[in-house]
Backbone as ProteinMPNN parsed JSONL, in Angstrom:
{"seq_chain_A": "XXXXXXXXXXXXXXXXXXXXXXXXXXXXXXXXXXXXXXXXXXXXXXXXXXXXXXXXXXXXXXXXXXXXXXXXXXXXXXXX", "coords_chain_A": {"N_chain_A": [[-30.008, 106.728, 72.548], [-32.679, 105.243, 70.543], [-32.441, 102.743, 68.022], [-33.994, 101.768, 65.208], [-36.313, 99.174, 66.257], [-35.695, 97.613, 68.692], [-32.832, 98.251, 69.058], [-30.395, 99.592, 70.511], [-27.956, 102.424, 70.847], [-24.87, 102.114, 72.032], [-22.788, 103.957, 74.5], [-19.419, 105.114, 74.533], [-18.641, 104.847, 76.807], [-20.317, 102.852, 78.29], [-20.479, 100.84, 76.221], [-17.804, 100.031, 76.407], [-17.87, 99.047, 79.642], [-20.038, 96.907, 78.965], [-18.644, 95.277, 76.753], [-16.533, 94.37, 78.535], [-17.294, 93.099, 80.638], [-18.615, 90.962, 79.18], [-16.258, 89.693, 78.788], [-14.666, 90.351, 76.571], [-12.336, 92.25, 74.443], [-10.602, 95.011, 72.799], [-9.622, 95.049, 69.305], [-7.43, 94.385, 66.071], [-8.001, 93.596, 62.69], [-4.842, 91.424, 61.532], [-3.203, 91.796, 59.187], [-4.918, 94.423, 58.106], [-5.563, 97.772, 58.249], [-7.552, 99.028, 59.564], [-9.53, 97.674, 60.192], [-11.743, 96.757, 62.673], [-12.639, 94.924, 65.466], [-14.267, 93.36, 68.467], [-13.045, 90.927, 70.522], [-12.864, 87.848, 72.367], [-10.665, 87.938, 75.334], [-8.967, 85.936, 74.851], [-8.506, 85.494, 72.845], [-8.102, 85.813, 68.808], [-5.046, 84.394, 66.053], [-6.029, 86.04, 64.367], [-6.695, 88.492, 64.895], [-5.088, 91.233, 66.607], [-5.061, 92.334, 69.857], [-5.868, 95.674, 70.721], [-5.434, 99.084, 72.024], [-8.051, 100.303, 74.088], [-8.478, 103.223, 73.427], [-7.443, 103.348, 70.986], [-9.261, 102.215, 69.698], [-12.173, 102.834, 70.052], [-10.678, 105.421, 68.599], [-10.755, 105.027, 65.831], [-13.138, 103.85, 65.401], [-14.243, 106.657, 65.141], [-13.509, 107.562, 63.006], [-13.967, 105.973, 60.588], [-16.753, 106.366, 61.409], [-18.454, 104.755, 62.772], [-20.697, 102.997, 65.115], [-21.159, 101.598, 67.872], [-24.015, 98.923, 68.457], [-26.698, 97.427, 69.775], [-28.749, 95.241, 71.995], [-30.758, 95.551, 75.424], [-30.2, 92.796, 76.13], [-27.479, 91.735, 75.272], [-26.189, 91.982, 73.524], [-23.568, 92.305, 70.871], [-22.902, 94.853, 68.281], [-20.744, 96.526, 65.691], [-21.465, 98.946, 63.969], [-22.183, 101.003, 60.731], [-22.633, 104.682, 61.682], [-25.748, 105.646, 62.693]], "CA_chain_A": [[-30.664, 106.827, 71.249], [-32.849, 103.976, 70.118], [-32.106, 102.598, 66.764], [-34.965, 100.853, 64.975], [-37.195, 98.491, 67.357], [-34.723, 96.934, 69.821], [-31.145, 98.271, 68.997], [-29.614, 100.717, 71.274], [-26.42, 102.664, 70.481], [-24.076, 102.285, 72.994], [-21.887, 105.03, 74.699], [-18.183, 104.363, 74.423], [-18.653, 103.9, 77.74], [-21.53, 101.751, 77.991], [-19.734, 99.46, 75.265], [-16.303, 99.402, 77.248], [-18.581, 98.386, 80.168], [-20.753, 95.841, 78.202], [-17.578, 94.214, 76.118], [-15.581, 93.638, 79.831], [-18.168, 92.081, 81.563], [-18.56, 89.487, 78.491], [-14.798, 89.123, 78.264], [-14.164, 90.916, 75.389], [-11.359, 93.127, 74.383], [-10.568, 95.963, 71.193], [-8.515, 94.116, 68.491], [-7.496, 94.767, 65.104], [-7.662, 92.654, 62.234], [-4.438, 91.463, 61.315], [-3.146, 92.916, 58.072], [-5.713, 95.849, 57.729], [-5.003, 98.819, 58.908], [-8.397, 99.832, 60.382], [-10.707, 97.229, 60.256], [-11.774, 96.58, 64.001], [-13.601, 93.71, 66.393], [-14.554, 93.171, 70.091], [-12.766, 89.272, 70.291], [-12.543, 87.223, 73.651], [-9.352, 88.023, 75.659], [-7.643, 85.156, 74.834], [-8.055, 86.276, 71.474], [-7.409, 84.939, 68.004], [-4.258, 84.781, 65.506], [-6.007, 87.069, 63.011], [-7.0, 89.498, 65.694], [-4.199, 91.656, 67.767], [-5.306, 93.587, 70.886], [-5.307, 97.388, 70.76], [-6.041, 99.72, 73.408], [-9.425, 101.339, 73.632], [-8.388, 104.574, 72.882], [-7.329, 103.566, 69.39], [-10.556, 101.026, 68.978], [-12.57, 104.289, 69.541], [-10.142, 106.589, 67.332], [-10.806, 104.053, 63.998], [-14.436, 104.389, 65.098], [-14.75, 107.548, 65.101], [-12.637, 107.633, 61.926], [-14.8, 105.46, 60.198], [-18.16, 107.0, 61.398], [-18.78, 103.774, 63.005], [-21.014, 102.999, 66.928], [-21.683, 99.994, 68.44], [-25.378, 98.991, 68.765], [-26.646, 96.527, 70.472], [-29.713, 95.015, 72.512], [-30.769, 95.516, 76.693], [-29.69, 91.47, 76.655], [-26.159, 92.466, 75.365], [-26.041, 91.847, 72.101], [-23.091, 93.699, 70.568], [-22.529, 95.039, 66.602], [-20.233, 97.547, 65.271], [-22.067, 99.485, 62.559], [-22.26, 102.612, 60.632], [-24.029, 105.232, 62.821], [-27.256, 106.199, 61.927]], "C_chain_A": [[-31.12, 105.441, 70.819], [-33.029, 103.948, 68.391], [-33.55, 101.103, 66.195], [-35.892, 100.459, 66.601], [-36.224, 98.396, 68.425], [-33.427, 97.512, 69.71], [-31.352, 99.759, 69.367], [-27.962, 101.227, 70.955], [-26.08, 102.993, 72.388], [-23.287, 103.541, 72.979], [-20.659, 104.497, 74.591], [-17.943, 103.784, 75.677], [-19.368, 102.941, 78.29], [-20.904, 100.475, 76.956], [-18.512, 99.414, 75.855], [-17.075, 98.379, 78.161], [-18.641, 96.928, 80.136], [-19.31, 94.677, 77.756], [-16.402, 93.643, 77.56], [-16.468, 92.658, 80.307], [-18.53, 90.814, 80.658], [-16.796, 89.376, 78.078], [-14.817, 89.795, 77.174], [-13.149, 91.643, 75.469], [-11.256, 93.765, 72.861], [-9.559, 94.519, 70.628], [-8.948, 94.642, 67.062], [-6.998, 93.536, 64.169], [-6.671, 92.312, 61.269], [-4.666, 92.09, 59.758], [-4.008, 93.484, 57.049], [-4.749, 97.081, 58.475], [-6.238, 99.723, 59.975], [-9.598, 98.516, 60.351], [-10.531, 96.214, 61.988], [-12.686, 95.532, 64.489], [-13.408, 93.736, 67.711], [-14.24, 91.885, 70.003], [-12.901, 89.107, 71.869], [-11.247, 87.477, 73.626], [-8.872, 86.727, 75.333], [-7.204, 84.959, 73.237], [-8.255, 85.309, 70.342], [-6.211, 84.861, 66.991], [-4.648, 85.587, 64.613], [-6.771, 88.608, 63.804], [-6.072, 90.117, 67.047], [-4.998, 92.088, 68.317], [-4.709, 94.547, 70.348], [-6.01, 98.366, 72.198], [-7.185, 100.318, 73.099], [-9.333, 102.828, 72.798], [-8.444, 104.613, 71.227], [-8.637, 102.841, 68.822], [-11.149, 102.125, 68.403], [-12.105, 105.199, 68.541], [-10.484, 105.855, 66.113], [-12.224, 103.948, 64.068], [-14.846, 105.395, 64.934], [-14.637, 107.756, 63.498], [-13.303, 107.194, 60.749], [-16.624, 105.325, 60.287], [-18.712, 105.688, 61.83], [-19.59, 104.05, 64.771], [-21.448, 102.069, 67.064], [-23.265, 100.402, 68.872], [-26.165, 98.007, 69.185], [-28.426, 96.273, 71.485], [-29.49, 95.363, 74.586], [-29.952, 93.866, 76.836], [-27.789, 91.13, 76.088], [-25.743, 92.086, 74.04], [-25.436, 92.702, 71.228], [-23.083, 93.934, 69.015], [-21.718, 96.445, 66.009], [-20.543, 97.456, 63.791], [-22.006, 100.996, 61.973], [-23.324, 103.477, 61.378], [-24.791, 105.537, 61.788], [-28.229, 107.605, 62.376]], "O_chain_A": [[-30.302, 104.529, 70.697], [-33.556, 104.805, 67.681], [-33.829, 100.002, 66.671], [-36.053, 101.138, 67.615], [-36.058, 99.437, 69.06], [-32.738, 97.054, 70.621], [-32.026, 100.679, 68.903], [-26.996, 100.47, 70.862], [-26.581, 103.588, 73.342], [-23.047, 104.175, 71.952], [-20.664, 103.267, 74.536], [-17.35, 102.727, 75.891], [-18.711, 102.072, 78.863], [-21.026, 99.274, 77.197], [-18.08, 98.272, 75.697], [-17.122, 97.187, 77.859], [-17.982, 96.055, 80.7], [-19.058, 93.598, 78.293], [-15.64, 92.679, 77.479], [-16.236, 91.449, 80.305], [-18.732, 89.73, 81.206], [-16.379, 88.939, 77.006], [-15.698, 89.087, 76.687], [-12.807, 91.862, 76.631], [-11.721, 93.182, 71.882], [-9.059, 93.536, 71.174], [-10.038, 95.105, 66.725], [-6.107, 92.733, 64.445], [-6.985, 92.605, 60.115], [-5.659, 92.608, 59.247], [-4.042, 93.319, 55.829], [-3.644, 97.132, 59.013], [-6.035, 100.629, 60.784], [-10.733, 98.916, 60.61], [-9.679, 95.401, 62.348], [-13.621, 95.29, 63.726], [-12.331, 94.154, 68.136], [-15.099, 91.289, 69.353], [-13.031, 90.1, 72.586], [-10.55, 87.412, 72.613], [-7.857, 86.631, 76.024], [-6.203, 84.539, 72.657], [-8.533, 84.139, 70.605], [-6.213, 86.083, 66.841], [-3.759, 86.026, 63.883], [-7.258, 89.556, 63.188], [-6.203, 89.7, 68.198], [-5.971, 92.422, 67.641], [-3.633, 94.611, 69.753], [-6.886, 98.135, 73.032], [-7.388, 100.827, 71.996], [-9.976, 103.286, 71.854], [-9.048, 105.359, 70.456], [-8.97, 102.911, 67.639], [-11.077, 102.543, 67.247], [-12.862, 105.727, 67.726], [-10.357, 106.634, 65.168], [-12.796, 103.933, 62.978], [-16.001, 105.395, 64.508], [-15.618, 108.084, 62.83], [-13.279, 107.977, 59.8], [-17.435, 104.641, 59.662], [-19.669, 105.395, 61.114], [-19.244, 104.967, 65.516], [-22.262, 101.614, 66.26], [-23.715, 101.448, 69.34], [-26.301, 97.497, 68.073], [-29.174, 97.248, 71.553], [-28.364, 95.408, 75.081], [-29.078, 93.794, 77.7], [-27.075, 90.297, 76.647], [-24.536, 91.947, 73.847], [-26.046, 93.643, 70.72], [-23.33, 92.879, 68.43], [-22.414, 97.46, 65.973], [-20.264, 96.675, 62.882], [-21.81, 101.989, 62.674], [-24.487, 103.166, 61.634], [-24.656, 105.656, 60.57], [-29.258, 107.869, 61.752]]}, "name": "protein", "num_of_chains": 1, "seq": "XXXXXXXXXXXXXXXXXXXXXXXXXXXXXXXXXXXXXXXXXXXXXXXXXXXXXXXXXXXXXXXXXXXXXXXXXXXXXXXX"}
């Protein structure tokens, strides 16, 4: 599905994909309870790792999909 001019929504798998191959990993931002980011594995102190499964479940949850360019440009936004 293309979004506007250039922005593509990613599949969950298409954005697992995408966020490995630039190093990335799910993470949640410390004390929230749902508010989510794609950080570099080595991470930062205001961002735990979580497993995909739950990244996805708090997106879904939140009506949220990553969207993003062919040159890999990622953004978690409300779908459209």
């Amino acid at each position: 599905m293309t979004v506007g001019k250039d922005l593509h929504k990613y599949s969950v798998k298409e954005a697992r994909e995408w966020a490995t191959k630039k190093g990335l990993e799910p993470g949640l931002v410390s004390q929230t309870q749902d508010s989510i980011r794609l950080v570099a594995k080595d991470g930062t102190e205001r961002v735990k790792p979580i497993d995909w499964d739950s990244f996805f479940s708090i997106m879904d949850k939140k009506g949220l999909a990553i969207y993003g360019t062919k040159e890999g440009w990622m953004r978690i936004m409300k779908k459209k």
